[in-house]
BANU-613415 format. One record per residue (C-alpha): residue number from 1; residue in three letters; x, y, z. Coordinates in nm, 4 decimals. Each point is the difference from the previous one (the first is absolute). Layout:
N
SITE  resi  resn        xx        yy        zz
SITE   NUM   ALA         X         Y         Z
...
//
This chain:
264
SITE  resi  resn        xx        yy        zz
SITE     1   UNK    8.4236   16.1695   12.4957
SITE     2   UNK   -0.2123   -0.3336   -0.0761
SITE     3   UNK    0.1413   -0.3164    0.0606
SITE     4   UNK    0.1070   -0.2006   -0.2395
SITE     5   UNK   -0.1890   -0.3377   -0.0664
SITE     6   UNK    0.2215   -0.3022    0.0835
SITE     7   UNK    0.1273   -0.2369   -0.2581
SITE     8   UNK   -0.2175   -0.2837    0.0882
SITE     9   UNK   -0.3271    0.2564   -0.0361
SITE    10   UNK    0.1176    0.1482   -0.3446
SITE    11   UNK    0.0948   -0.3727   -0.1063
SITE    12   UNK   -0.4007   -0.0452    0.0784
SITE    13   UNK   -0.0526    0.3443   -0.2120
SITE    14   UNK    0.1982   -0.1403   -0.3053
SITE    15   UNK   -0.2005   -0.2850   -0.0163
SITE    16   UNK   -0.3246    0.2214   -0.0918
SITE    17   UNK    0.1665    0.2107   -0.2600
SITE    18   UNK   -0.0379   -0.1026   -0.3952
SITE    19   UNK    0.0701    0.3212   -0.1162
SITE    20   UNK    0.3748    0.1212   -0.0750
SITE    21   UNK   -0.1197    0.3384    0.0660
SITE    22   UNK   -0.1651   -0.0095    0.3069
SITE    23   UNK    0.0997    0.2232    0.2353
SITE    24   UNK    0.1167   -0.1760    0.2778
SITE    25   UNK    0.2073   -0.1849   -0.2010
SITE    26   UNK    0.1650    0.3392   -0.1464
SITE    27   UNK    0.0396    0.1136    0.3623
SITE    28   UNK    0.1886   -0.3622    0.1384
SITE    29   UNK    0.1658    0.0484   -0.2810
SITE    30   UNK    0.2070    0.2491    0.1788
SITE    31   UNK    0.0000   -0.1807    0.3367
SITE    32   UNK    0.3822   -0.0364    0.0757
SITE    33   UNK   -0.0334   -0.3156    0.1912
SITE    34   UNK    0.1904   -0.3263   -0.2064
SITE    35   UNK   -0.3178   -0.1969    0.1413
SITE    36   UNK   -0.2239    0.2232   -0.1518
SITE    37   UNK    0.1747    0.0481   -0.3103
SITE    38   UNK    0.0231   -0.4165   -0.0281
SITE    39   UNK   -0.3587   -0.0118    0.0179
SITE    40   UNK   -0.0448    0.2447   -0.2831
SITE    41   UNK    0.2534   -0.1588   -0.2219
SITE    42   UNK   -0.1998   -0.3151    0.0677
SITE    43   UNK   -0.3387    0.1708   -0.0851
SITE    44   UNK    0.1597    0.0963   -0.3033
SITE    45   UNK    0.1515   -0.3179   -0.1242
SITE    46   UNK   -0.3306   -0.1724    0.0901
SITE    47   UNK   -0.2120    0.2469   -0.2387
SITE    48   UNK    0.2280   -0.0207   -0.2948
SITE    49   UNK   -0.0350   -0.4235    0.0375
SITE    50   UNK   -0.3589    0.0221    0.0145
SITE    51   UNK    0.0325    0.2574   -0.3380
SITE    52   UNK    0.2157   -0.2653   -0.1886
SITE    53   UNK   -0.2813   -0.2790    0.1282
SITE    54   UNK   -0.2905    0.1821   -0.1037
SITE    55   UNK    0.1710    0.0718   -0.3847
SITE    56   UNK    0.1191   -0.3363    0.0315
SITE    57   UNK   -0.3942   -0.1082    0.0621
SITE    58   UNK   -0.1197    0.2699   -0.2409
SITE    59   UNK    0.2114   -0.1658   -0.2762
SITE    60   UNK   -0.1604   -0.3161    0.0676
SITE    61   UNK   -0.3795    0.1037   -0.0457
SITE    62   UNK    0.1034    0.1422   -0.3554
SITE    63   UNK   -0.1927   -0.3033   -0.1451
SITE    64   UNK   -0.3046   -0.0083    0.2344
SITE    65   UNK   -0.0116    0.3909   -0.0997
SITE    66   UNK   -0.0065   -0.0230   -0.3395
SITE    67   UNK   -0.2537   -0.2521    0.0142
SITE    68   UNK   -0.2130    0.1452    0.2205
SITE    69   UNK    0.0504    0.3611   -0.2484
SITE    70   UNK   -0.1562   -0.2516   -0.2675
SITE    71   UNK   -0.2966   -0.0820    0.2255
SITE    72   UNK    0.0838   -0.3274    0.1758
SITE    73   UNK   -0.0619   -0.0227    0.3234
SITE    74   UNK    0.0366   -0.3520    0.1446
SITE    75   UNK    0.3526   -0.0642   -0.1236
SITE    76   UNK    0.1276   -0.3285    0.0982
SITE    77   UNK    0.3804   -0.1142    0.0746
SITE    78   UNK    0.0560   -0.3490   -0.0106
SITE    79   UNK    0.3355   -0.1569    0.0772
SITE    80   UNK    0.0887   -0.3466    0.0970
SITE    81   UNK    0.3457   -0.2023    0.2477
SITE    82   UNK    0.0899   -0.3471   -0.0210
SITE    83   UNK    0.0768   -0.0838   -0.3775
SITE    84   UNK    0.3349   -0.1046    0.1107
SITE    85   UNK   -0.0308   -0.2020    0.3310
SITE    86   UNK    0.0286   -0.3922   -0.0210
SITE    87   UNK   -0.2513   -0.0035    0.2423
SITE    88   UNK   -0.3254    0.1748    0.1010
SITE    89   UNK   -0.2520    0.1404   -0.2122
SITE    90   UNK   -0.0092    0.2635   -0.2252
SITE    91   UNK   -0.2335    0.3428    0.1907
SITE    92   UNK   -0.1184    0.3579   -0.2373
SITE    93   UNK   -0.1454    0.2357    0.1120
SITE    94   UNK   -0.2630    0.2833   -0.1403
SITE    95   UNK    0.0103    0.2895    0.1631
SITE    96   UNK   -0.2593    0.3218   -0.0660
SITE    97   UNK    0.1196    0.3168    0.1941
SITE    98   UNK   -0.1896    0.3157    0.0749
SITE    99   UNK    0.1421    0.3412   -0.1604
SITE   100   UNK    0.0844    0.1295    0.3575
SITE   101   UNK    0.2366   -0.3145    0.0210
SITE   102   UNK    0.3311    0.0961    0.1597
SITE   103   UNK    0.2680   -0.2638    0.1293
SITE   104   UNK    0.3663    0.1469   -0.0714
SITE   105   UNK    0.2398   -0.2436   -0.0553
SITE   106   UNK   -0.2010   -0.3009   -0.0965
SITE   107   UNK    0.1920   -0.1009   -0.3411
SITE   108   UNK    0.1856   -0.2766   -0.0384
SITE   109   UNK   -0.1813   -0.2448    0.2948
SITE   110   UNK    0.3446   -0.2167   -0.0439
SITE   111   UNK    0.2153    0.3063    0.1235
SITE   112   UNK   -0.2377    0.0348    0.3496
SITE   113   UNK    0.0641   -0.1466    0.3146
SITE   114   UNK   -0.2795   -0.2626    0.1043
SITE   115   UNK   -0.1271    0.2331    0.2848
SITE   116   UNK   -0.0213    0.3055   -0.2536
SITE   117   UNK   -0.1523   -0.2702   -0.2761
SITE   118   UNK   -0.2681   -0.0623    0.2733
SITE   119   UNK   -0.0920    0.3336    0.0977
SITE   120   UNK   -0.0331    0.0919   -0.3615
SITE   121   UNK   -0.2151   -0.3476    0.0024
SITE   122   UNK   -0.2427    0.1332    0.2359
SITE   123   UNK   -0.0265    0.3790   -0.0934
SITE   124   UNK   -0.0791   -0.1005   -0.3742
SITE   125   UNK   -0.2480   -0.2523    0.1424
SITE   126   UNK   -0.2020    0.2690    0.1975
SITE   127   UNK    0.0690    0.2672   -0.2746
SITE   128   UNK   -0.0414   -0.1880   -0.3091
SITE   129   UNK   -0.3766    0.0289   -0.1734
SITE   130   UNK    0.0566   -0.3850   -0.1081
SITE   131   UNK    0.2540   -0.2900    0.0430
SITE   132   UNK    0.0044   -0.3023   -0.1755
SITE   133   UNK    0.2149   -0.2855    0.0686
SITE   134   UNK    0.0578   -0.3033   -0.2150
SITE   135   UNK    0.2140   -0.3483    0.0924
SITE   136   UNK    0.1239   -0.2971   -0.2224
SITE   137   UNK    0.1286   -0.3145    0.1651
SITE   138   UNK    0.2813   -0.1565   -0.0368
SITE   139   UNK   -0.1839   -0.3059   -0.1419
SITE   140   UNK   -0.1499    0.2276   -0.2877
SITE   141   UNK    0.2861    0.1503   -0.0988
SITE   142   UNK    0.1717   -0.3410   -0.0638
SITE   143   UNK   -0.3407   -0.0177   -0.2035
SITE   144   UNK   -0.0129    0.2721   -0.2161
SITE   145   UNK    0.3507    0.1734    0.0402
SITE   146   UNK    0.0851    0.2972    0.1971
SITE   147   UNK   -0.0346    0.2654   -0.2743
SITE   148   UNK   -0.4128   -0.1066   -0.0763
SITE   149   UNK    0.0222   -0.0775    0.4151
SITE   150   UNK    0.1372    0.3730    0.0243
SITE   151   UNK   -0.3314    0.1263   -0.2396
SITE   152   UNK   -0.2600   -0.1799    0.1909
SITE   153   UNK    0.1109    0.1148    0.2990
SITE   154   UNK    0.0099    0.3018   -0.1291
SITE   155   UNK   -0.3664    0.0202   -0.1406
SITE   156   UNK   -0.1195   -0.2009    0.2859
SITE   157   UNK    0.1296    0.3393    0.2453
SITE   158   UNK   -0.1968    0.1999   -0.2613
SITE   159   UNK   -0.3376   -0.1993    0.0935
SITE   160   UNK    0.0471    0.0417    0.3716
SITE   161   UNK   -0.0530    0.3908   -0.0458
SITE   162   UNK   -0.2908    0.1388    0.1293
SITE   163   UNK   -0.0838    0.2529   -0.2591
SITE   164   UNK    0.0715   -0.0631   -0.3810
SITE   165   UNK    0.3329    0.1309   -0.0795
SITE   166   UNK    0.0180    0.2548   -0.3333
SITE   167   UNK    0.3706   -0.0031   -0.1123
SITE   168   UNK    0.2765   -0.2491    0.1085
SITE   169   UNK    0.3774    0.0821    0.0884
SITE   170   UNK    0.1869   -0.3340   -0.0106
SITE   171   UNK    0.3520   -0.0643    0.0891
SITE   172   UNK    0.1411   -0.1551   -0.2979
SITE   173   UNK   -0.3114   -0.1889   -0.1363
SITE   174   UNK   -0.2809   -0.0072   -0.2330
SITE   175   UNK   -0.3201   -0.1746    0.0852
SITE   176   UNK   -0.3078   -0.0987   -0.1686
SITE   177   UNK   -0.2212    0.1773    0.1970
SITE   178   UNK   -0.3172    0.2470   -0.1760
SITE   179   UNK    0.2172    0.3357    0.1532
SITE   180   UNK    0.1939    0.2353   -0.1515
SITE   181   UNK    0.3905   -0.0550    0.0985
SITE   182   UNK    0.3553    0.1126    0.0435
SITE   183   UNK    0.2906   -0.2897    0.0693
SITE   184   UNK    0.2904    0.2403    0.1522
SITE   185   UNK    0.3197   -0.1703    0.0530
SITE   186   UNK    0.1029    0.0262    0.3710
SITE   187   UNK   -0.3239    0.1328    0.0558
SITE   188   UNK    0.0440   -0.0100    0.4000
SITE   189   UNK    0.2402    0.2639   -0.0643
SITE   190   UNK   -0.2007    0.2309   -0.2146
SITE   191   UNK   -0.3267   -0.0194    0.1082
SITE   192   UNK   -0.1781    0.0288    0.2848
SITE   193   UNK   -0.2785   -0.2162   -0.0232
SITE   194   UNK    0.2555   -0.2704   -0.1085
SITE   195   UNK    0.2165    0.0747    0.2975
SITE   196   UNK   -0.2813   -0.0374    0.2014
SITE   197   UNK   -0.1111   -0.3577   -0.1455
SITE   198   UNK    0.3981   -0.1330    0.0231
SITE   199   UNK   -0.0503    0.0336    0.3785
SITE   200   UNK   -0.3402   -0.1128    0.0423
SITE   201   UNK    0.1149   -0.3093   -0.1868
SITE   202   UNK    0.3417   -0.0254    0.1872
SITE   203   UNK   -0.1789    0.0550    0.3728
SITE   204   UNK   -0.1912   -0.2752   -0.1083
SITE   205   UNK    0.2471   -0.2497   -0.1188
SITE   206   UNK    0.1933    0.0546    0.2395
SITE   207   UNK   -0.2278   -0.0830    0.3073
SITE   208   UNK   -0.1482   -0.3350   -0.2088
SITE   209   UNK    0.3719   -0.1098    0.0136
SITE   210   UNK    0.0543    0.1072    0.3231
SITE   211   UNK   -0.3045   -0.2838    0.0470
SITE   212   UNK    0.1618   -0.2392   -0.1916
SITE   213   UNK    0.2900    0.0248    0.2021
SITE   214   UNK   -0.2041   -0.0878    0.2939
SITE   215   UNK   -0.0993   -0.3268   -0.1495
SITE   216   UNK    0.3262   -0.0416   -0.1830
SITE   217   UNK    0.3122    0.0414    0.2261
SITE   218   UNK    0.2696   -0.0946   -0.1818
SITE   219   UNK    0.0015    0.2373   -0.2784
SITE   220   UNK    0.0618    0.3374    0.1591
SITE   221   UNK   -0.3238    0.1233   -0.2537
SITE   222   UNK   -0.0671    0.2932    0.3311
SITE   223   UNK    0.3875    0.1692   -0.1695
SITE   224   UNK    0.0006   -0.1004   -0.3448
SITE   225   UNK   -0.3840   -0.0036   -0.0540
SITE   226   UNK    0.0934   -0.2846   -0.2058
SITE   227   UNK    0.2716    0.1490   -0.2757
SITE   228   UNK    0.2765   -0.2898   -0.0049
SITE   229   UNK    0.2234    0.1082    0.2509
SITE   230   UNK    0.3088   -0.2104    0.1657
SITE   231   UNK   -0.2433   -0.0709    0.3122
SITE   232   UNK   -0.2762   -0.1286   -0.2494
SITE   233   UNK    0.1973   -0.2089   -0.2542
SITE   234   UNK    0.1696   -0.1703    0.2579
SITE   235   UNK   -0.3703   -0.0953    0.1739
SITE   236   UNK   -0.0946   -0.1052   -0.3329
SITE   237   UNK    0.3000   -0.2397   -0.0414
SITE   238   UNK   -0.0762   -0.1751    0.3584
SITE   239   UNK   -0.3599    0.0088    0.0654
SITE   240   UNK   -0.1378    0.0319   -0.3864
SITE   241   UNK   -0.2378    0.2268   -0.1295
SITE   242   UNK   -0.3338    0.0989    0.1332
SITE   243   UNK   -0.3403    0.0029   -0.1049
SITE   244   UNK    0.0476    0.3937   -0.0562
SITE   245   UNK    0.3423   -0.0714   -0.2461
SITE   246   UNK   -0.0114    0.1089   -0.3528
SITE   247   UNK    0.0207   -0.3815   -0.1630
SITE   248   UNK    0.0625    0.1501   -0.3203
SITE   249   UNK    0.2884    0.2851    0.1246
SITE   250   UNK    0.3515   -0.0998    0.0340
SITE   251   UNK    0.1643   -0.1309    0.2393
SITE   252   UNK   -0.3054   -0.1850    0.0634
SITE   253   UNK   -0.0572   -0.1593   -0.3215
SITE   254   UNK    0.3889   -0.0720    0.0051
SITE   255   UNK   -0.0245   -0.1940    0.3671
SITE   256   UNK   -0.3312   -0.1903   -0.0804
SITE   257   UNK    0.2199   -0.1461   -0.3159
SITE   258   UNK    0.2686   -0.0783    0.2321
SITE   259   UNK   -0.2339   -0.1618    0.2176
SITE   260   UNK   -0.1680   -0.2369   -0.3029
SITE   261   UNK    0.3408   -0.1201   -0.1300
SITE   262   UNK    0.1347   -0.0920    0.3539
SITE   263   UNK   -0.3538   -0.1551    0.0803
SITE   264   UNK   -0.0191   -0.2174   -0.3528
//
């Protein structure tokens, strides 16, 4: 009578097998062992999450699919973060992504830990056939207001591609651009391409505050990325605003008043 392999060496095994039919598998599946059969209920469980991931990734390529059924083949998604910080600038991204793209659970960048946001960062950065990033400072925004700061950004991402993009997914915008275009509401959540923008932009926002935050101590901009937290408002109120504050956003605007009246 053979020996049976040890747990340890069939936990090794399991990790080859794709297949719910392989044969070993059948045959563990009669092992009597509780470690053994642990290890196959595990197995299992894994294989159905990676099922509900890859529908759940299927389901967002239905645009990019379509598109590419119509002939398109550079389809861009372009997203954008920071329309409601009092502080920072305003980052989109425009991202093109290759048909064999596949990153499971990359919707919604806000729902992702930073660590996960990152890794997605890089592996869309090395798998992506273009990225295009696009910031407006503070400065400008107080200029031109963050919804036409939002759009420039926005086109500006669009001009940092490397190839010329043939059909644009936009989260929630129209542009004046010379492309053919589809504004989806909550885009990152829908669309892949778009998904893949929202973090591009975020990862980059993020690590520009993280910079500020460097040179500017007394904000806490490296934890809210400069949203108007406790932390931040209550820097604001003591040390004033900062060359990167939105002038025109309250509570700034409110506290430079205050500050005229009790200087007149």
């Amino acid at each position: 009578m053979s020996k049976l392999p040890s747990i340890k060496e069939i936990e090794t095994i399991l990790k080859e097998i794709e297949d719910p039919k392989d044969d070993r598998l059948q045959k563990y599946g009669k092992d009597s062992r509780i470690g053994v059969q642990r290890l196959i209920k595990r197995w299992m469980k894994q294989k159905r999450e990676e099922e509900m991931q890859s529908l759940e990734f299927q389901q967002l390529c239905i645009f990019e699919k379509e598109l590419r059924d119509e002939g398109y083949q550079y389809i861009t998604g372009i997203d954008e973060v920071g329309r409601g910080p009092i502080a920072g600038p305003v980052v989109a991204a425009a991202v093109i992504l290759p048909s064999t793209f596949f990153l499971p659970g990359i919707n919604d960048s806000k729902k992702l830990s930073e660590k996960k946001r990152e890794l997605c960062a890089k592996y869309i950065t090395k798998h992506a056939i273009s990225v295009g990033i696009g910031i407006v400072s503070s400065n400008e925004i107080d200029q031109i207001n963050i919804y036409q700061a939002t759009k420039k950004a926005m086109i500006s991402a669009i001009h940092q591609l490397n190839v010329k993009p043939e059909y644009l997914l936009i989260d929630a915008m129209q542009l004046e651009v010379p492309y053919p275009q589809k504004s989806i509401i909550k885009g990152d959540s829908k669309s892949v391409s778009i998904a893949a923008a929202s973090i591009m932009a975020k990862v980059t926002r993020d690590r520009m505050m993280k910079e500020y935050a460097e040179e500017y101590k007394d904000y806490g901009f490296e934890k809210n990325m400069g949203y108007g937290t406790r932390e931040h408002l209550n820097g604001l109120k003591l040390y004033g605003a900062t060359p990167i504050h939105r002038k025109s956003f309250a509570p700034v605007k409110d506290l430079s008043r205050m500050k005229e009246l009790s200087d007149s």
